[in-house]
N, C-alpha and C positions, 0 to 999 in steps of 0.2 A: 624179113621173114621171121615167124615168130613159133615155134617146136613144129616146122614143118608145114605151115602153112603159107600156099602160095600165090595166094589173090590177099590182099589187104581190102579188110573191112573196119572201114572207120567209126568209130562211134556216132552214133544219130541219135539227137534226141523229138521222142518220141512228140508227135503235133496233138497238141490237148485239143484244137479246133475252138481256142480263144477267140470269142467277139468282141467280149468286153470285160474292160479292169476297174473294178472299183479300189477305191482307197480304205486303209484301214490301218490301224496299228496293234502289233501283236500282241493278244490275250495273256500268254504265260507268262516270263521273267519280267523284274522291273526296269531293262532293260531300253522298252520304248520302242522298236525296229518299228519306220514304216513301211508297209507289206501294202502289196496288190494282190488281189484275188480274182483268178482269170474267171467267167462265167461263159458257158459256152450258151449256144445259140436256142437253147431250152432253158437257158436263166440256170444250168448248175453250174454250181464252184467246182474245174476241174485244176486251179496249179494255183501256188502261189510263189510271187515274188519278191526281193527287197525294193525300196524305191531306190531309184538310182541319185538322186541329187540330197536323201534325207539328211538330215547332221548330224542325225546317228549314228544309222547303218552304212549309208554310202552305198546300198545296192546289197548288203550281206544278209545273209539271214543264217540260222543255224539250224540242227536238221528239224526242230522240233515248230520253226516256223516256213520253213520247206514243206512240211505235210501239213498246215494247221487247218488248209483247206479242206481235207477230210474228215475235221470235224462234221461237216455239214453229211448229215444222212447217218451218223453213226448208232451203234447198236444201245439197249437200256436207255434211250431218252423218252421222259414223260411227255403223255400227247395227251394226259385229260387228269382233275383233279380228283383222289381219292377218298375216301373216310371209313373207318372203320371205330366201333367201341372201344375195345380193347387191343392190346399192341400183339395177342397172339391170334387177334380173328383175322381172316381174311378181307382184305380190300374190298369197297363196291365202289365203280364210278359213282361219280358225284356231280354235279354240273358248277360253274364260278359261283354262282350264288350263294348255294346250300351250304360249300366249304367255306366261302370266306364268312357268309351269315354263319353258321356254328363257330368257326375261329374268334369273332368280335363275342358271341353270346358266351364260351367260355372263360372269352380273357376278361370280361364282365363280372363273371359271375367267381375266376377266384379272387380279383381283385376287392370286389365288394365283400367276400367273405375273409381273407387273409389279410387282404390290403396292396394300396399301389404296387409296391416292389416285391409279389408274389409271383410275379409274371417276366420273366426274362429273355430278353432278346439277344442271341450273338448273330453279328454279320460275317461280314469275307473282305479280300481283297483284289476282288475279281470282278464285283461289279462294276460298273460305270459313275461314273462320279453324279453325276446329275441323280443318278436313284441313292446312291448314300445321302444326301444331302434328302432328300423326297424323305429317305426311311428315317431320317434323324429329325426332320419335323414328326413325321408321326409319332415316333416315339416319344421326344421329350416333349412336343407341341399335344398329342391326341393322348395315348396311352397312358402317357407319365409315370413310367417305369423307372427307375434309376439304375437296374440293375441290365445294362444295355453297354456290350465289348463289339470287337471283331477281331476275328482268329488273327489279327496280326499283332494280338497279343502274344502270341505264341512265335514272332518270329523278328518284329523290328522295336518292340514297347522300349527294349532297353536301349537302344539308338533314340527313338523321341524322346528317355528321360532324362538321356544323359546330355542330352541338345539341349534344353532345359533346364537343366541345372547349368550348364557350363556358362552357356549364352542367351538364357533367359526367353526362346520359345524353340521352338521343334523347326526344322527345315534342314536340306545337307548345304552347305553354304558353297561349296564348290560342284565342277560342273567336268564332264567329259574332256574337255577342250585341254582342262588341266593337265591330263597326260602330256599332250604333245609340247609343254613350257615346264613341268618339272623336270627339279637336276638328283632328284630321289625318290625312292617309291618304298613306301612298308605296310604290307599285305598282312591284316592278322585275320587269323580263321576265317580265309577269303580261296576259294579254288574257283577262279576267274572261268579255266577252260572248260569245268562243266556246270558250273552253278551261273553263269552269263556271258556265254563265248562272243558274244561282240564286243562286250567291253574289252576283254581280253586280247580281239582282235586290233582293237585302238591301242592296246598298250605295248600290242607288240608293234605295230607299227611305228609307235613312237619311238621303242627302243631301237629299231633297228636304223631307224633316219638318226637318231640322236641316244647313243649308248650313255645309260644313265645307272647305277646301281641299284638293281631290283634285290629286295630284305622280305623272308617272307615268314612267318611267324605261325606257325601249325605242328601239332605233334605229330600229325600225318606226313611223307612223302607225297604230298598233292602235284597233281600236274604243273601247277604254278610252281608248286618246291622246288619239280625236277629244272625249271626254268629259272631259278635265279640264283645269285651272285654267291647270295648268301641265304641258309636256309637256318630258323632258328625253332631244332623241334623240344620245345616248351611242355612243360609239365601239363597236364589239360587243367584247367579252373583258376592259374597262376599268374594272368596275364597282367593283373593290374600288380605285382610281385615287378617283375621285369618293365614294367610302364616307369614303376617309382625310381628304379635303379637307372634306367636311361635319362632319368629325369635330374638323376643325383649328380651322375657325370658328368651333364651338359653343366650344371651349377658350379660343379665343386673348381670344372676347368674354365669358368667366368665363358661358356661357348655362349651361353643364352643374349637375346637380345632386350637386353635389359633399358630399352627406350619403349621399346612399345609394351612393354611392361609395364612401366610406367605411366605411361600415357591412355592405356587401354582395358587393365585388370586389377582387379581385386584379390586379395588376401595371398600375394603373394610371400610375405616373409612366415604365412602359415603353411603352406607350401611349401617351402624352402625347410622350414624345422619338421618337416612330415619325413620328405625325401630324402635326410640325412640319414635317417635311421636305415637306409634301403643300400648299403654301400654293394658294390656287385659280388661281395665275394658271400657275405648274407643272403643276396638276393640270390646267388647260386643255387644256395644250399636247398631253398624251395623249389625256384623255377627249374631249374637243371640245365641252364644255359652258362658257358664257361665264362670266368668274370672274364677274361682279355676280348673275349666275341662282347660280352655286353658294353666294356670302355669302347671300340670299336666300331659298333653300330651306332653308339650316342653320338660318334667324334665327327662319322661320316652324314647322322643327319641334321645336326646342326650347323656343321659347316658346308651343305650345299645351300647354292643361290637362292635356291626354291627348294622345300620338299612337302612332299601328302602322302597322308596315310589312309589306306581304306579297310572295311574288315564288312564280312557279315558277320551270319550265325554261330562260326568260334569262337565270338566274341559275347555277341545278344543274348547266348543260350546258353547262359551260366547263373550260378548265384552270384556271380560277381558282373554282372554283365555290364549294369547300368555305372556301374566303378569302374570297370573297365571302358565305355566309351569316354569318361569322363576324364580317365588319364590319359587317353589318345588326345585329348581336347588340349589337355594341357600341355602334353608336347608341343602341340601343334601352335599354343600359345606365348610359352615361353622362347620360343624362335621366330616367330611373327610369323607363321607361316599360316593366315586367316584370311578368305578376302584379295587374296593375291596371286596372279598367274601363276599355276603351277604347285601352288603352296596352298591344302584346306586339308580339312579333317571331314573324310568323304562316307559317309555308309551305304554302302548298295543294299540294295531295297529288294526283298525277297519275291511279293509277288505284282502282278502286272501294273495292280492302280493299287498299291497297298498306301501310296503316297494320298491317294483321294480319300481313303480311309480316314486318313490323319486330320487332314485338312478341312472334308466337309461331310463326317458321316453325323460328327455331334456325341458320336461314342464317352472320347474323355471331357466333353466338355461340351461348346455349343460351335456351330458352322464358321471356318473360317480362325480356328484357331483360338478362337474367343473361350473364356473359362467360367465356368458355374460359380467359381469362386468369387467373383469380383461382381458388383453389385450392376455395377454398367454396362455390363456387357450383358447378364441376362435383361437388362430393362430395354438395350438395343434392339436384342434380337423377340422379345415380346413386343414388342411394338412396330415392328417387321412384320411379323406372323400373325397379329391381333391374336393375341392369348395376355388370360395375368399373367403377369412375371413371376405371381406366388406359384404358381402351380410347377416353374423350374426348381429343384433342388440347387443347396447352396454349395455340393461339393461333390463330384463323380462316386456314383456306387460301385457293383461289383466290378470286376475283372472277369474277364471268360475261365480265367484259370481260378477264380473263387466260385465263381458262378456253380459249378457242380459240387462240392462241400457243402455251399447253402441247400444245394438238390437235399443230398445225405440230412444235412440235419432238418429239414422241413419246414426251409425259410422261400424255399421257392418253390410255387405247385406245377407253373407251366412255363413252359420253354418254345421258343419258335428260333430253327435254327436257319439260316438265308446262306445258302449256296457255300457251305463251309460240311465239313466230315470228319467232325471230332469223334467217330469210332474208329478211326485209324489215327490221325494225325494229335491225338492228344496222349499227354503220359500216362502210364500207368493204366493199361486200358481196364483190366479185370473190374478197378473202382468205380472206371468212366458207365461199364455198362452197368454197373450193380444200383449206380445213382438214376441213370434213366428209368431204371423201371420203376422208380418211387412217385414219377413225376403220376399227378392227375390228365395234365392233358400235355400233346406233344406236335406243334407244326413241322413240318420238314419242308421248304422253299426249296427247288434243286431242277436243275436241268436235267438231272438223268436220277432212272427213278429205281435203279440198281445200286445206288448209294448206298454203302451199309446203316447210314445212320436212318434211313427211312425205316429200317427195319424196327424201329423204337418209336415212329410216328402214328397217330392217333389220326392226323389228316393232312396229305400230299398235297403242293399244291404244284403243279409243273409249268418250269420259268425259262423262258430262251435263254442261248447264250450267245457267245461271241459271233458276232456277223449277222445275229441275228434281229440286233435292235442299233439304235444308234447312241451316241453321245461321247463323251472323250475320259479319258486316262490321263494319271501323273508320274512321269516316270524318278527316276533314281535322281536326276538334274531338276529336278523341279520343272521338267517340259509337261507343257496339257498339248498332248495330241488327242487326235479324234480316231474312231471308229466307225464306217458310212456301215448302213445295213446292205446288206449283197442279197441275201435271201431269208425267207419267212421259216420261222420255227415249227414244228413239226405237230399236229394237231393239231388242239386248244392251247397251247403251249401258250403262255404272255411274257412281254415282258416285267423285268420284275420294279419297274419303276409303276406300272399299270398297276400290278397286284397291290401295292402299297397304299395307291392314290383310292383305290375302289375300298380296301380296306376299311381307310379312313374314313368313309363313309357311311360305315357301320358304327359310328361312333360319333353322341350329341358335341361333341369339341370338332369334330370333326368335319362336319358339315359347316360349321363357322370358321373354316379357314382354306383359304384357296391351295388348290395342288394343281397347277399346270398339267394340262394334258401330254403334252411334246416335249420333248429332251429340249430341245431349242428354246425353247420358252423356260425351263426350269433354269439352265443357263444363265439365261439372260436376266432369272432373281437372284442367282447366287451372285453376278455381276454388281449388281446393284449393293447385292450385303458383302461385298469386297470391298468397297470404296470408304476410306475412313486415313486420317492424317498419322503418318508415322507406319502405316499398316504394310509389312512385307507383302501378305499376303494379296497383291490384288490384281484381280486381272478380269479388270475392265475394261481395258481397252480386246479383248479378247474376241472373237465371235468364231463360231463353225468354222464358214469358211475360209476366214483367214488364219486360222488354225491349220485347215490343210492345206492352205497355200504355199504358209511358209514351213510344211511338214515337219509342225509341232511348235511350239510357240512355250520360252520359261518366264518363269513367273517371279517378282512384279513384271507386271507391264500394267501399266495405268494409263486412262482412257488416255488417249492422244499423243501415246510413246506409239512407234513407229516396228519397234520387235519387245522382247522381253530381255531381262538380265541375267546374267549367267555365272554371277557371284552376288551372297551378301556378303552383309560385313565388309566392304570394300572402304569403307568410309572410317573405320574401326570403333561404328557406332554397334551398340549392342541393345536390347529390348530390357534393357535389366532396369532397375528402379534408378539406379547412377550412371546408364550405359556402358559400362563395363562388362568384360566377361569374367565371370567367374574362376579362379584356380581352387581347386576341391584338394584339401588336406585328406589325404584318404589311406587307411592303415587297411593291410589283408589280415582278413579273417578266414582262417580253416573252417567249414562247413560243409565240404562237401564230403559225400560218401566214396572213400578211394580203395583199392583193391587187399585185400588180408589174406588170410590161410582160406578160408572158405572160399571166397570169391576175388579169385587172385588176378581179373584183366580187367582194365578199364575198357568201358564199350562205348565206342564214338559212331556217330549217324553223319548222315548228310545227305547232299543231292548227287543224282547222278543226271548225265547231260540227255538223255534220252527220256526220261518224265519229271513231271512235276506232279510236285506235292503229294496227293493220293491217287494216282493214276487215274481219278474218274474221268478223265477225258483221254489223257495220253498212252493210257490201257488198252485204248480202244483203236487206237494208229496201228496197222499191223506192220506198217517197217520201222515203228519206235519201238515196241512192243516185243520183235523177234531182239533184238541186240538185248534188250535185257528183261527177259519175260520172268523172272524168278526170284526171290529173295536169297539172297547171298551174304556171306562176310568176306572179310580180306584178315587174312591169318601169315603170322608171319612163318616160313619153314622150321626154322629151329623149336618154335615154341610147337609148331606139329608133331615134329619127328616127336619133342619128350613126351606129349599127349597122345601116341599111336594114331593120327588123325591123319587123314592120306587129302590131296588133290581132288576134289568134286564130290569125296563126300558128302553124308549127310550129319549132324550132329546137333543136338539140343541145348541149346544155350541156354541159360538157368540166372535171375536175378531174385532179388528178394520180396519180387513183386509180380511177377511171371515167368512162363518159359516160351523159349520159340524154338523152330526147327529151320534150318537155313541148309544151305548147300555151302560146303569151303572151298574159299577161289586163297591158295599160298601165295603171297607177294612179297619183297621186301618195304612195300611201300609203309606198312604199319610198323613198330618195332613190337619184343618179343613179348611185352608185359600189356598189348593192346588188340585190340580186335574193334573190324570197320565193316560197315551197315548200313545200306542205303534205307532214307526215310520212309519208301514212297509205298512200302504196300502194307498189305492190308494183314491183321492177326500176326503182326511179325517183331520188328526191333520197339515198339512202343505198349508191347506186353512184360519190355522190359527195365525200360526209361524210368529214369525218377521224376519224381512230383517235387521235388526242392523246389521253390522258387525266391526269384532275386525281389528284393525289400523293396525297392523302388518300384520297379516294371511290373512285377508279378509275373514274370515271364520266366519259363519253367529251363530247368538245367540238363536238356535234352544230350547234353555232349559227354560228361561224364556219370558216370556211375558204374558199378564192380559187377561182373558176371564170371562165373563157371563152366563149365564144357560138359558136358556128357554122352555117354554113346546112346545109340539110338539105332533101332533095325532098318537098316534101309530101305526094306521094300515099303515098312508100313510108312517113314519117309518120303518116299516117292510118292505114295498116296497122295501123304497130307501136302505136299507141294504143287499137285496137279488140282488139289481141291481149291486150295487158296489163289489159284492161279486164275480160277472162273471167277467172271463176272457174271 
């Protein structure tokens, strides 16, 4: 009996009155979960489930793919395309035509008047693999723009450049499975339980069959922090500082594995004279990790069996980011720990098919991993596509995070932005919006037509989304699962592989070169330009449905392999000019903007486990939506009490590039010289964020930078947090 009650009533869960479950894998994290989507007996999505045999999930889902089925029917989704002159007149429906005909007639007409790379394209990574690949013909095949990114510049670029330089192409070379065969784990700027709680939940599974020492490397007290052995809170922007120094100790105490050193890398004794200079009680004095923890953590990860390291955004979202994966790399190399159970240097992958991005959108280069730079591989893929070869540039243009500077100075007139929302998600917003207004003309691609950035669009054009078209994802392990459509998009809505192929239509290159109708068919070209000797990248042997057979399928698999692979590098060959992997001699450089008398707190961002990215969708879930419907900080108590600043106030944080109003959540989880800020909404931490960005990646240093506090009237507070809070 439970405070007086005397009939037991047990929990029942409630009968959605499922008929049928299609297959799918989940939109948000990169994560991969295959999810079933109940449809009841009127064909709507009322539940969704994990699959129970997947090799990811194993049946889990997390709450954000527990409701994903309620995307379907949700509020602000476009049902017909828009146009208007100017970006303060009012919209008029438009019919497919009229928009995509004025879209081709204006990217014509600045083209011909400014020139090819007047016209810029940024994508996402949220589409479907088969439409990056679609969009990355049109662009570099029709348009010929060179000035063409995708917002996963802004979140994984420094993880690709550092795979690249280390190992001579992009991919994570280890695989999920890893957990359960490592005999050590090191987490840097990685919060496993809210930024991709299945993986987390494989790790904790692992730990708990096989206790192994978990090291977790955050200035924040992250959920993972409170969970491991060992917690290392690091100076923020400092991590390739403490890379060098763990690198110093393995050396100076002969821990390294100096066979396959040998056998497998380059420029080791430059390496070796880099990391002397990095002795840990030096490397203290910057990072702020004690020298006995730093001899310590080197001694216990070189001398397990196995060890891996994984990191997101603490790491990619610096000026040092792309130096920073590449000292991860080299730990990982100077202990053999490459290519082998248990043992890789892992990057979790920020968004759903941010990995498809990579691979086949054509963004930094051409489909499949292939480079603008090299003579044969654009003459490949021109003779694939029947286009000149002249017409590909000989070396990747802008960056999405230059792309808007060229706005400002008036090297780019028009922009078409595809299912991405750089008026919240990008730094510095005051700049972001002061450069849209420059542009002549402005497309905006998007599911939902309450996007802030459509507010800067000249012509909408509205694109289904998840579950509402078909074709497949790449997740964090290099798995291509698939996505079955369950239900049709809401109006005129298209998919946006459609919009792309009708595009090209508008355009005399464009009519001379084939665009598949069908996901299935698009597929089955990118198959065809997979195939090539030596090439990791190929998956040939791949199709739809055997894709959802074996609920998601990694890559290579080449025609006539039976599954795919679930490590490179296994062989301790490398794509380098000598197949070796690279050791990067690499000195830290001070560059970042850190806290003074003026602006005395570092301000750190991140995820929280209830939305992604810009809440354009997860905003709209009313049980993800109530648990964290507001923008917030996390403040530590002491540094309140000396600032007069109370528990769920309100107060105005102040950088040297905007201000925001937040409501204060006291925690100890931050320490007292820091303050924490979810990424995901909108007019808030990225009116404060700097613009720094790392030399390589071009990807922006979202994690640190100095802010102030100030008071602010709470009622008029409450306003502006109830205002910010509509969609």
């Amino acid at each position: 009996m439970i405070f007086g009650r005397r009939k037991r009533k047990p929990i029942t869960i409630a009968d959605k009155q499922v008929v049928d479950w299609k297959y799918a894998v989940c939109g948000y994290c990169s994560t991969g979960c295959s999810i079933e989507v109940g449809l009841n007996a009127d064909g709507k999505p009322v539940a969704s489930r994990g699959k129970g045999n997947a090799p990811v999930n194993q049946g889990k889902l997390c709450i954000k793919g527990i409701f994903e089925h309620e995307l379907s029917g949700t509020a602000g989704r476009g049902t017909q395309p828009l146009m208007r002159d100017r970006i303060y007149d009012a919209f008029s429906p438009a019919s497919w035509d009229s928009a995509l005909d004025r879209t081709a007639e204006e990217f014509m007409r600045i083209q011909q008047k400014y020139g090819r790379d007047s016209v810029a394209i940024v994508s996402t990574g949220q589409l479907l693999t088969e439409e990056f690949y679609t969009l990355g013909k049109l662009v570099r095949g029709v348009i010929g723009s060179n000035n063409y990114d995708g917002n996963t510049t802004l979140c994984m670029a420094s993880a690709v450049s550092g795979y690249k330089r280390s190992f001579g192409a992009d991919g994570p070379p280890g695989c999920y499975e890893d957990f359960e065969n490592t005999h050590c784990l090191m987490a840097f700027g990685s919060n496993l339980p809210e930024q991709h709680p299945i993986i987390y939940w494989r790790l904790k599974e692992a730990l708990e069959k096989r206790k192994f020492p978990l090291i977790v490397v955050d200035p924040r007290v992250t959920m993972l922090a409170q969970f491991a052995d060992i917690h290392l809170p690091i100076t923020p922007g400092t991590d390739l500082v403490l890379l060098n120094a763990l690198a110093h100790v393995i050396l100076k105490e002969g821990l390294q594995d100096q066979a396959y050193i040998d056998a497998h890398c380059n420029s080791f004794d430059e390496l070796a004279a880099t990391v002397e200079k990095y002795d840990p009680i030096t490397a203290s004095r910057i990072c702020g990790i004690d020298p006995d923890t730093i001899k310590h953590v080197a001694r216990i990860y070189a001398k397990a069996p196995s060890a891996m390291s994984i990191w997101t955004m603490g790491i990619n979202q610096s000026t040092h980011g792309t130096d920073g994966v590449c000292g991860i790399n080299n730990l990982n190399l100077i202990t053999g720990n490459i290519g082998v159970p248990g043992g890789t240097s892992l990057s979790i992958t920020g968004q759903c098919n941010a990995m498809g991005t990579r691979e086949w959108s054509s963004c930094s280069g051409l489909p499949g991993y292939r480079m603008l730079e090299k003579p044969e591989h654009r003459k490949e893929v021109a003779q694939f596509w029947g286009v000149d070869e002249s017409f590909f540039p000989a070396k990747r243009g802008l960056q999405q995070t230059d792309i808007f500077p060229a706005i400002e100075s008036g090297d780019i007139k028009a922009l078409w932005i595809v299912a991405t929302n750089p008026l919240t998600s990008m730094p510095n917003q005051p700049r972001i919006k002061k450069a849209l207004e420059k542009l002549e003309f402005m497309v905006v691609q998007d599911g939902y037509r309450d996007c802030e950035t459509v507010d800067y669009a000249h012509v909408y054009l509205p694109a289904a989304v998840w579950g509402e078209k078909e074709g497949v994802q790449t997740n964090t392990e290099r798995r291509v699962n698939l996505v079955r459509k369950f239900t049709s998009p809401p109006g005129d809505a298209k998919p946006d592989h459609w919009i792309f192929s009708q595009l090209a239509k508008r355009f005399e290159r464009g009519r001379d070169i084939a665009f598949p109708e069908t996901t299935s068919e698009i597929f089955d070209e990118m198959k065809q330009l997979s195939k090539g000797r030596g090439r990791n990248l190929d998956i040939s042997g791949m199709s739809h449905d055997l894709i959802e057979a074996q609920r998601g399928i990694q890559w290579p698999m080449r025609e006539g392999d039976e599954t795919g692979s679930p490590r490179l590098y296994s062989d301790g060959v490398f794509p380098t000019a000598n197949g070796r992997a690279n050791l990067l001699a690499m000195d830290y450089i001070e560059d970042n903007e850190v806290p003074d008398e003026h602006y005395p707190f570092w301000m750190n961002s991140g995820r929280v486990v209830e939305h992604f990215h810009t809440r354009t969708k997860t905003g709209k879930i009313g049980n993800l939506n109530k648990f964290s419907p507001t923008p917030y900080m996390e403040m530590n108590p002491d540094s309140a009490r000396a600032a007069g600043v109370s528990h769920q106030s309100y107060v105005r944080l102040v950088s040297r590039r905007g201000d925001a109003v937040v409501m204060v959540q006291l925690t100890q989880r931050v320490p007292r010289n820091m303050l924490f800020i979810p990424m995901h909404y909108h007019d808030c931490v990225n009116r404060l964020s700097l613009g720094l960005l790392d030399p390589y990646s071009r990807q922006p240093a979202f994690k640190q930078c100095a802010v102030r506090i100030e008071h602010i009237d709470q009622k008029e507070a409450a306003r502006l947090n109830v205002e910010r809070r509509a969609f």
